[in-house]
Biopython code that builds the backbone (N, CA, C, O; Angstrom):
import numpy as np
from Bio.PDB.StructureBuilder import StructureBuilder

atoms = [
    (1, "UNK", "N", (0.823, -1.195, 0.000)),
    (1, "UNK", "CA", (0.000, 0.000, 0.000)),
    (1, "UNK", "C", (0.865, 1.256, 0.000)),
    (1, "UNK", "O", (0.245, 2.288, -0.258)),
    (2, "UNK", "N", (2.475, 1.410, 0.291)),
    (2, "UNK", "CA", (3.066, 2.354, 0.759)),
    (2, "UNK", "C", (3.328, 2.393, -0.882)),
    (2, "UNK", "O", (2.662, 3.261, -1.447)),
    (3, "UNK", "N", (4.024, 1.748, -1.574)),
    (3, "UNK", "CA", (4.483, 2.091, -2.738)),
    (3, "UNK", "C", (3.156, 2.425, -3.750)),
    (3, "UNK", "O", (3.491, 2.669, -4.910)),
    (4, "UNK", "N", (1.623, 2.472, -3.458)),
    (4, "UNK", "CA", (0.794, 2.763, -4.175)),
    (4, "UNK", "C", (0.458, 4.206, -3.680)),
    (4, "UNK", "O", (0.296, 5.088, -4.523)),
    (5, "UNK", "N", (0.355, 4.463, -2.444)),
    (5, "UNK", "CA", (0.089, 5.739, -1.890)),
    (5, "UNK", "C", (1.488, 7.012, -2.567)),
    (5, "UNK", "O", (1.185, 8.021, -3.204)),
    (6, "UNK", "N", (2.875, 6.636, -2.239)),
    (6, "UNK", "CA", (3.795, 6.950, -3.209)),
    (6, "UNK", "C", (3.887, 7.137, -4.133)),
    (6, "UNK", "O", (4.388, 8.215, -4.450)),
    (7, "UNK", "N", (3.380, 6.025, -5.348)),
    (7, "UNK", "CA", (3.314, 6.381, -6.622)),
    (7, "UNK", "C", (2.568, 7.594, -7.059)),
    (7, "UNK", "O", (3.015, 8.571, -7.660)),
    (8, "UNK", "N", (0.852, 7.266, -6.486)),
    (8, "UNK", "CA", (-0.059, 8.587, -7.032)),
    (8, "UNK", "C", (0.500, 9.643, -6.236)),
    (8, "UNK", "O", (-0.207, 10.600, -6.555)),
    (9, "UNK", "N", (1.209, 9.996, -5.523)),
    (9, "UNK", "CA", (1.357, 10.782, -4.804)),
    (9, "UNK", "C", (2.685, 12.061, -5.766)),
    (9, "UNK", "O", (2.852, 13.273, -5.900)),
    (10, "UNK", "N", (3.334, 10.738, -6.211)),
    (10, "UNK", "CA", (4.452, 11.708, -7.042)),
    (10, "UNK", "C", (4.354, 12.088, -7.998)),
    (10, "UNK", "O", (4.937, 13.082, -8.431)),
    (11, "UNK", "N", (3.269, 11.104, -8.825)),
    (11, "UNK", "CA", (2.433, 11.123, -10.480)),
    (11, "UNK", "C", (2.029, 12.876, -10.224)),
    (11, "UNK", "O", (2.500, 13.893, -10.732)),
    (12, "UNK", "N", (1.073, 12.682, -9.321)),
    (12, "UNK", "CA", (-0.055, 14.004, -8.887)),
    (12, "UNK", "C", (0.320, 15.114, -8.167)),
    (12, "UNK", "O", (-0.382, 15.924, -7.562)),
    (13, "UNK", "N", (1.688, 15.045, -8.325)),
    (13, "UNK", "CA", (2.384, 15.851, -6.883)),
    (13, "UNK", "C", (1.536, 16.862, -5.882)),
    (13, "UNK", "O", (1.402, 18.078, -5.747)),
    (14, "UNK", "N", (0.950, 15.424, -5.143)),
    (14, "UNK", "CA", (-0.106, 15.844, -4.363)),
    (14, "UNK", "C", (0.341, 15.502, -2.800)),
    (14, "UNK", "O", (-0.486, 15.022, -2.025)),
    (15, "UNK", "N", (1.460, 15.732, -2.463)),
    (15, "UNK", "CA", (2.571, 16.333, -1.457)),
    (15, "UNK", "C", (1.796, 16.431, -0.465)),
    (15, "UNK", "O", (0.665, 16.540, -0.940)),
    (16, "UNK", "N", (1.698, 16.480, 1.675)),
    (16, "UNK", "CA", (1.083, 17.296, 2.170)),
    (16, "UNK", "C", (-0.198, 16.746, 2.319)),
    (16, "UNK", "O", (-0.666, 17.153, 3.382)),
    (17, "UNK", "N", (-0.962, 16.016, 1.739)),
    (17, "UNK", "CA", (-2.011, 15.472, 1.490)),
    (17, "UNK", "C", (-1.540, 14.131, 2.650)),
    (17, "UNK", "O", (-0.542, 13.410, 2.642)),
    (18, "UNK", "N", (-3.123, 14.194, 3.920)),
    (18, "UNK", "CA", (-3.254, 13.779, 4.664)),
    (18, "UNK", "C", (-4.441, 12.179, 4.714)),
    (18, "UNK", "O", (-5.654, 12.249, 4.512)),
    (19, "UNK", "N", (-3.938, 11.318, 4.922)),
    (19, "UNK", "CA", (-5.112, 10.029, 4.797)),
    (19, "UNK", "C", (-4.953, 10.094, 6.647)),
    (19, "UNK", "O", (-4.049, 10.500, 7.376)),
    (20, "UNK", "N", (-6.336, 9.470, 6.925)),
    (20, "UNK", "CA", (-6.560, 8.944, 8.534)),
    (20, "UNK", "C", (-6.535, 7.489, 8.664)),
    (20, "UNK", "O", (-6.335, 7.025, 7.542)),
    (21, "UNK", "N", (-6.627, 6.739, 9.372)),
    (21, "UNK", "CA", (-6.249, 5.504, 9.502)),
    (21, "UNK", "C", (-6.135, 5.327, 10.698)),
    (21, "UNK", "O", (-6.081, 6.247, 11.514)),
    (22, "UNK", "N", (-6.072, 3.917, 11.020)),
    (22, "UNK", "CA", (-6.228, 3.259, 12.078)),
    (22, "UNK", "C", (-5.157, 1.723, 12.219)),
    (22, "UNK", "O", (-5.143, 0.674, 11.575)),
    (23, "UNK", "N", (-4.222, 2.307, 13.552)),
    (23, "UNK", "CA", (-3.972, 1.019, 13.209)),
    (23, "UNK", "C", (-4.288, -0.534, 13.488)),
    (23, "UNK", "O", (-5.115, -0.653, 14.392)),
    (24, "UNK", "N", (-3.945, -1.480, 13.068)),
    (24, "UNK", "CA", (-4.983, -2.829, 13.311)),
    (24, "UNK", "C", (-4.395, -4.080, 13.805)),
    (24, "UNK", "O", (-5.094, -5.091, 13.872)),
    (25, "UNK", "N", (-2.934, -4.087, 14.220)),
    (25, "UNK", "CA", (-2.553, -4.751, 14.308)),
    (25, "UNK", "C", (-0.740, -5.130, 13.741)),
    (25, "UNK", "O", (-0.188, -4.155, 13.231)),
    (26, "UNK", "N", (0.052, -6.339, 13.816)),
    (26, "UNK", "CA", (1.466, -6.226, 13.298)),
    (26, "UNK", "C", (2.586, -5.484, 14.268)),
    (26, "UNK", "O", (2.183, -4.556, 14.969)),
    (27, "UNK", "N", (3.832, -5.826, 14.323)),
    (27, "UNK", "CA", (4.719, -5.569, 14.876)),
    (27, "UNK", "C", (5.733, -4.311, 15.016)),
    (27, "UNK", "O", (6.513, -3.921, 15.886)),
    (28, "UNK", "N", (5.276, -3.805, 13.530)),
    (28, "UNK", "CA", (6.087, -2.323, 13.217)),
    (28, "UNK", "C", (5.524, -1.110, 14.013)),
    (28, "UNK", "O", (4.312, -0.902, 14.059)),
    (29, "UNK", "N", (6.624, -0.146, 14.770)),
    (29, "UNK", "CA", (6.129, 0.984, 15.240)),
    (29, "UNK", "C", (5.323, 0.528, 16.409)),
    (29, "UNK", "O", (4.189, 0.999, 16.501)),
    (30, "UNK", "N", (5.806, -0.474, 17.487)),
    (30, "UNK", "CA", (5.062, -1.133, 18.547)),
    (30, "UNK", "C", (4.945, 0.531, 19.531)),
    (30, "UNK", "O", (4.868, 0.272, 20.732)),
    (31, "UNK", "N", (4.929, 1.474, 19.358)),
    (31, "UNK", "CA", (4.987, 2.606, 20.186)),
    (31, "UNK", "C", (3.416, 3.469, 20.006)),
    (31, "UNK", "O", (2.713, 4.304, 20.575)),
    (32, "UNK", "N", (3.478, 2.406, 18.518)),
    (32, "UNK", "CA", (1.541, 3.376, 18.013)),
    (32, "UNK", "C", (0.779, 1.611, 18.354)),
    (32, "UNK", "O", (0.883, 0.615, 17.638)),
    (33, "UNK", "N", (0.068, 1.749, 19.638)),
    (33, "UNK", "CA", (-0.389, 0.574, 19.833)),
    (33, "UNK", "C", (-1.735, 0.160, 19.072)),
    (33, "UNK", "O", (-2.275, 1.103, 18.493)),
    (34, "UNK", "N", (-2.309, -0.956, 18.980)),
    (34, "UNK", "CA", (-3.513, -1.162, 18.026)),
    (34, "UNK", "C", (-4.566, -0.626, 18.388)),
    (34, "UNK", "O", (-5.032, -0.623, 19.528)),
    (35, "UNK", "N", (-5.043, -0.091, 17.340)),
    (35, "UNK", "CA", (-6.457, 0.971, 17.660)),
    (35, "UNK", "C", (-6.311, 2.275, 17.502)),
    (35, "UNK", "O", (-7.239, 3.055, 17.286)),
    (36, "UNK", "N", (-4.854, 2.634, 17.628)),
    (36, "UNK", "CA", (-4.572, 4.288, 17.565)),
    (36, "UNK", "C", (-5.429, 4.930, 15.979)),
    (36, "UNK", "O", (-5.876, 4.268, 15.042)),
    (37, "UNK", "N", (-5.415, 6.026, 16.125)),
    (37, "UNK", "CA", (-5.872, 6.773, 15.129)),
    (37, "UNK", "C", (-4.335, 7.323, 14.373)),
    (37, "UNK", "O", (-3.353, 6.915, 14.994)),
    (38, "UNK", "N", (-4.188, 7.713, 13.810)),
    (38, "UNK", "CA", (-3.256, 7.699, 13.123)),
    (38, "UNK", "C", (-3.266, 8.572, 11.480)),
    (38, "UNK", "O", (-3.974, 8.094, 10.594)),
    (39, "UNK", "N", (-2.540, 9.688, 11.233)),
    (39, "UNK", "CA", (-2.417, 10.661, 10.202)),
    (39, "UNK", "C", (-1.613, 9.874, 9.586)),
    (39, "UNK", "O", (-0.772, 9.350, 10.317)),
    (40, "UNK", "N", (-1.556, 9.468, 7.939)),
    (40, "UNK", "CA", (-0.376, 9.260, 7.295)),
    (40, "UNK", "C", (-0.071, 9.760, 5.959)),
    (40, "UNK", "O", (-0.964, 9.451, 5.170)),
    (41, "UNK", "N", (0.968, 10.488, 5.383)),
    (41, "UNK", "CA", (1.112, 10.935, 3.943)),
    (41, "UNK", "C", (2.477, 10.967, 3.550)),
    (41, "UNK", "O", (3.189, 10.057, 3.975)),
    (42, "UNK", "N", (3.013, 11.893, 2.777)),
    (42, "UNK", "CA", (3.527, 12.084, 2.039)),
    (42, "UNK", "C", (4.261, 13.537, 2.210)),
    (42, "UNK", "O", (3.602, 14.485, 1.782)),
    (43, "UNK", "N", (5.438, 13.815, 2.736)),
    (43, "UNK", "CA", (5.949, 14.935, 2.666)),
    (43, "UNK", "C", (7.164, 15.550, 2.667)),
    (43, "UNK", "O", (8.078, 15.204, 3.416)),
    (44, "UNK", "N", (7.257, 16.676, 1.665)),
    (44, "UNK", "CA", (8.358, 17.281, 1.458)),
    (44, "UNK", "C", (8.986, 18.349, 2.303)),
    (44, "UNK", "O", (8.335, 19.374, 2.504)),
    (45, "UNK", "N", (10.561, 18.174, 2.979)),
    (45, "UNK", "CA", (11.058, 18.447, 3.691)),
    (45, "UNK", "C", (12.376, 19.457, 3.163)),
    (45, "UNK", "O", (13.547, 19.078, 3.156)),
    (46, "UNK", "N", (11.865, 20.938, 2.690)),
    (46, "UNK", "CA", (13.312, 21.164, 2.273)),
    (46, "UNK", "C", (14.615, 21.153, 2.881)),
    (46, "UNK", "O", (15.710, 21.046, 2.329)),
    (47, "UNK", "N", (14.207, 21.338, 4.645)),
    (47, "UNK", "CA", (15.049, 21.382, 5.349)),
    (47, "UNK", "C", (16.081, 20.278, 5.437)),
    (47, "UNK", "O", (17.199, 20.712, 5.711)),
    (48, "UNK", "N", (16.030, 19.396, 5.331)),
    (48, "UNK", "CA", (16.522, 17.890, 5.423)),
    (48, "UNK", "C", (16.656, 17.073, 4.067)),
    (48, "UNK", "O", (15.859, 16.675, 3.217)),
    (49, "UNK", "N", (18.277, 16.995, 4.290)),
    (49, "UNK", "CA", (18.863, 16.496, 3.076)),
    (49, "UNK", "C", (17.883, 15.302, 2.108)),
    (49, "UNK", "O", (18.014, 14.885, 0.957)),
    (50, "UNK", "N", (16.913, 15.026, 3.161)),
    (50, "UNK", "CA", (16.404, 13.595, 2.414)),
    (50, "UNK", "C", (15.225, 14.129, 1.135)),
    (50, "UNK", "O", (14.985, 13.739, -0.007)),
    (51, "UNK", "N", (14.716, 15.136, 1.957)),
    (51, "UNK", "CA", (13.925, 16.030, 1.564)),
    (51, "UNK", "C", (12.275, 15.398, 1.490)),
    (51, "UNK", "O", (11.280, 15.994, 1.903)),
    (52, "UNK", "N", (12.303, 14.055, 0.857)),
    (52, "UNK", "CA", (10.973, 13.432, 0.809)),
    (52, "UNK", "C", (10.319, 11.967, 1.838)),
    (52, "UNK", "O", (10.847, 10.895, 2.134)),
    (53, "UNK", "N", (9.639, 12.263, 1.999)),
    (53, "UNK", "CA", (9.653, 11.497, 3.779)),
    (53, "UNK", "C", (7.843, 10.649, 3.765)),
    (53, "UNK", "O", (6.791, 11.122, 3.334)),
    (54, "UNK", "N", (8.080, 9.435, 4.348)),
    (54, "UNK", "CA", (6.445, 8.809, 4.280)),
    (54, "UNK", "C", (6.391, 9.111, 5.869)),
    (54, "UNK", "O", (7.270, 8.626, 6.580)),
    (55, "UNK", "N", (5.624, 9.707, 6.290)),
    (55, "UNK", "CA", (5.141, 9.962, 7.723)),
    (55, "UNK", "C", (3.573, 9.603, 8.311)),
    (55, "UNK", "O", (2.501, 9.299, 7.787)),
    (56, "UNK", "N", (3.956, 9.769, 9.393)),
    (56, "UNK", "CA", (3.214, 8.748, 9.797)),
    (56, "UNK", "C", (2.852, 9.196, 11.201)),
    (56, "UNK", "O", (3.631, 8.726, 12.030)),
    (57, "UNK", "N", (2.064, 9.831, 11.625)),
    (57, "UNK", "CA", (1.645, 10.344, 12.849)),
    (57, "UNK", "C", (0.155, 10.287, 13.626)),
    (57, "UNK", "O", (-0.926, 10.242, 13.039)),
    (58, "UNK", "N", (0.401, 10.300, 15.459)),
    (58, "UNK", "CA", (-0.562, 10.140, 16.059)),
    (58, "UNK", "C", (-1.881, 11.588, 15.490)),
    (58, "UNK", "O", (-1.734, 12.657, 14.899)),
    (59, "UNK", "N", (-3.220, 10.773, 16.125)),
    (59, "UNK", "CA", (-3.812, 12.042, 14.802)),
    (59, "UNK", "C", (-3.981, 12.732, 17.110)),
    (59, "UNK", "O", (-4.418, 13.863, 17.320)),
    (60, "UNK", "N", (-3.737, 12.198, 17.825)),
    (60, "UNK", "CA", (-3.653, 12.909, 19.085)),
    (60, "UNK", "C", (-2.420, 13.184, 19.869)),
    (60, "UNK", "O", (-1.632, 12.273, 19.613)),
    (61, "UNK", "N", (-1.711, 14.318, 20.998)),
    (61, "UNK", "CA", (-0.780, 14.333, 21.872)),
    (61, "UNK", "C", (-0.806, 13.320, 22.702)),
    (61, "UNK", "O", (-1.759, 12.710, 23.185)),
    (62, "UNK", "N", (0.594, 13.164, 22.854)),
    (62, "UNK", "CA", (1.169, 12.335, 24.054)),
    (62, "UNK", "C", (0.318, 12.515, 25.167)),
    (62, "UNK", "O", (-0.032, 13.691, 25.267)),
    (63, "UNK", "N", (-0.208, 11.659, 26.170)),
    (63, "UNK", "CA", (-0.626, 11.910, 27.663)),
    (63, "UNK", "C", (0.307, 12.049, 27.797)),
    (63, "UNK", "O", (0.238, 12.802, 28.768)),
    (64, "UNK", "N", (2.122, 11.853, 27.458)),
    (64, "UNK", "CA", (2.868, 12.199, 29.164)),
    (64, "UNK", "C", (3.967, 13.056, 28.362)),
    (64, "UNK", "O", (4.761, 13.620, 29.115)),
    (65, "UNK", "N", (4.138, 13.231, 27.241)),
    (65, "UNK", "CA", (5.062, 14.052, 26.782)),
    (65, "UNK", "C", (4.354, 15.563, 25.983)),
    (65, "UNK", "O", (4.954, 16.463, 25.395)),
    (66, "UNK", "N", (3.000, 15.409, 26.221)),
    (66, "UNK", "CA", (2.250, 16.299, 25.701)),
    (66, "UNK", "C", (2.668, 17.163, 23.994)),
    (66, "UNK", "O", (2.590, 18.335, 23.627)),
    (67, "UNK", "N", (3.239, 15.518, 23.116)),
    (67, "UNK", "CA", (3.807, 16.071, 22.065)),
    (67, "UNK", "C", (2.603, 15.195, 20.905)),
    (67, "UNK", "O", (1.569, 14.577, 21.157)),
    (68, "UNK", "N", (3.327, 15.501, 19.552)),
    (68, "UNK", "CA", (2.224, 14.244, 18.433)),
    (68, "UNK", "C", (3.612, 13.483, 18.441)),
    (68, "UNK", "O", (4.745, 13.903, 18.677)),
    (69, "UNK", "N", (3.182, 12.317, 18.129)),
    (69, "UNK", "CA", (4.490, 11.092, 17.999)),
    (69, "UNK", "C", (4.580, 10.919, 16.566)),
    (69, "UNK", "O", (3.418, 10.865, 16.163)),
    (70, "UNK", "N", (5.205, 10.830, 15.811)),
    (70, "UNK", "CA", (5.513, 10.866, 14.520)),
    (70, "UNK", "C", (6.938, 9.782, 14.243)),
    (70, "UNK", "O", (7.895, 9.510, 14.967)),
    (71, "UNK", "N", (6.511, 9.291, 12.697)),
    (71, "UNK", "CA", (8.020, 8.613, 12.452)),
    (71, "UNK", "C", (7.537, 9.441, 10.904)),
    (71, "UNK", "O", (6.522, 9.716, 10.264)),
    (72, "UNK", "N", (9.033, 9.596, 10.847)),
    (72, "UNK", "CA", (9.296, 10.187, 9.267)),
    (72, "UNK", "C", (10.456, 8.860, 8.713)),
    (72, "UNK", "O", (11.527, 8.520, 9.216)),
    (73, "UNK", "N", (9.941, 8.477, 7.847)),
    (73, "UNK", "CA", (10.590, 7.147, 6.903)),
    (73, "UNK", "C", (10.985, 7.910, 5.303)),
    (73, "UNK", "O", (10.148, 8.261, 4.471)),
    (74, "UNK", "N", (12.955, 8.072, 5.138)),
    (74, "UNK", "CA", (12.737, 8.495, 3.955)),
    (74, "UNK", "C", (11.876, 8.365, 2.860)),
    (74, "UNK", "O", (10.821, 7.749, 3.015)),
    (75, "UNK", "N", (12.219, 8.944, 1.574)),
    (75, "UNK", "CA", (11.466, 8.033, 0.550)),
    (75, "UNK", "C", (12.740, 6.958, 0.301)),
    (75, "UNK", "O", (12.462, 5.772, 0.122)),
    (76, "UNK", "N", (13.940, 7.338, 0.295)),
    (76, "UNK", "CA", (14.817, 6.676, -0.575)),
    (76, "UNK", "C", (14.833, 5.134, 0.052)),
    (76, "UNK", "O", (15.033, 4.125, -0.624)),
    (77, "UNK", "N", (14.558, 5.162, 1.622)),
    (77, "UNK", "CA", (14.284, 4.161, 2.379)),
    (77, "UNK", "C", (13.505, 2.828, 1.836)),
    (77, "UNK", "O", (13.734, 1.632, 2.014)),
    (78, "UNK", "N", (12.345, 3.618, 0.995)),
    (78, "UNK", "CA", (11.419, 2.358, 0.404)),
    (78, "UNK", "C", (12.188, 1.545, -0.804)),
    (78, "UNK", "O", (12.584, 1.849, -1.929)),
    (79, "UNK", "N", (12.195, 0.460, -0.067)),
    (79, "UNK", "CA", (13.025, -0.658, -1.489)),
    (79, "UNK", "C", (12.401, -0.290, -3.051)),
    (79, "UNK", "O", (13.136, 0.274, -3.861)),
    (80, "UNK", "N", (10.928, -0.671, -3.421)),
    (80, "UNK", "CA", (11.013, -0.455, -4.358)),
    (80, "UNK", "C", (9.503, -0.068, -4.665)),
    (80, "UNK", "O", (8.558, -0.294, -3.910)),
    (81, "UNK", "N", (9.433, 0.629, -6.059)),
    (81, "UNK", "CA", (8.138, 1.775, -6.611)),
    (81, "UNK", "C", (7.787, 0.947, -8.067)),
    (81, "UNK", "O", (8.281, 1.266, -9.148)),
    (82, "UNK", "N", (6.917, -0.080, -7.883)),
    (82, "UNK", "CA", (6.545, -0.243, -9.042)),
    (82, "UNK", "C", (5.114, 0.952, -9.647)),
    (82, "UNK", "O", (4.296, 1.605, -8.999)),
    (83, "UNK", "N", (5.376, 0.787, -11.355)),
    (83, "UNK", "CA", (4.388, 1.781, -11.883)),
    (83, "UNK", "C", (2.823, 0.807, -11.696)),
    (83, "UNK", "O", (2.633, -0.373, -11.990)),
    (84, "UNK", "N", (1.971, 1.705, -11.167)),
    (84, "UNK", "CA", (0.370, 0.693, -11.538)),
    (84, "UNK", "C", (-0.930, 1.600, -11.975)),
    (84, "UNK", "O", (-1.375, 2.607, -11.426)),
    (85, "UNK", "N", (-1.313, 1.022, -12.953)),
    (85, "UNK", "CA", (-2.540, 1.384, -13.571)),
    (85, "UNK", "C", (-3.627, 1.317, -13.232)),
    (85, "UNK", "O", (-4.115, 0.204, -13.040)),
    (86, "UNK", "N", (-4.343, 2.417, -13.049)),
    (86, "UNK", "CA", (-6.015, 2.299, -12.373)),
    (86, "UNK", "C", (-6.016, 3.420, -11.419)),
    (86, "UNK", "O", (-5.360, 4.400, -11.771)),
    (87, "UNK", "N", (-6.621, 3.478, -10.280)),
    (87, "UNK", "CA", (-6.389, 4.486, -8.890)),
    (87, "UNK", "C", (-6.664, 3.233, -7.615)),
    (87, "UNK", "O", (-6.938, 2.033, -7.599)),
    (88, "UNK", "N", (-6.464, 4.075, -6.836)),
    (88, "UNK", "CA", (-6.786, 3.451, -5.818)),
    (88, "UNK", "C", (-7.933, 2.567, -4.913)),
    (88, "UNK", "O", (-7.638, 2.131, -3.800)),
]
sb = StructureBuilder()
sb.init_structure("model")
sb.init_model(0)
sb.init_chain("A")
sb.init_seg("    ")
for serial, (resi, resn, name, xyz) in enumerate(atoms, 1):
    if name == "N":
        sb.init_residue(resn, " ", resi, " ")
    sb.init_atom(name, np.array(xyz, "f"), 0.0, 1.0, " ", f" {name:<3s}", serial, name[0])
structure = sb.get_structure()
């Protein structure tokens, strides 16, 4: 799903653009526990050499750090971008 959200994302350079989600389960990011609500997209970072980043954030603050928890995952990070036909 990451390399499909990616693809239209760079086709459409539709950057910034926010999906909601939930998560459901699986081992990755054991810090966003199952059930969280959860922001995820696509964004460009001029500040930072990487510049293009899949992120991934609580859609609420920390109870104890009173922050949003976020992981930013380069793009260059993602193994691989196949092209696909249709939408989503």
């Amino acid at each position: 799903m990451v390399v499909q959200f990616k693809q239209k994302l760079m086709v459409e350079n539709c950057f910034h653009v926010n999906f909601a989600c939930q998560k459901v389960g699986g081992t990755a990011f054991p810090y966003f526990k199952n059930g969280k609500e959860l922001i995820i997209g696509f964004v460009r970072d001029h500040s930072d050499d990487a510049e293009f980043f899949f992120e991934i954030k609580s859609k609420d603050k920390n109870s104890k750090s009173g922050e949003i928890d976020q992981i930013r995952i380069p793009v260059g990070d993602i193994d691989d971008i196949e092209h696909l036909d249709g939408s989503l």
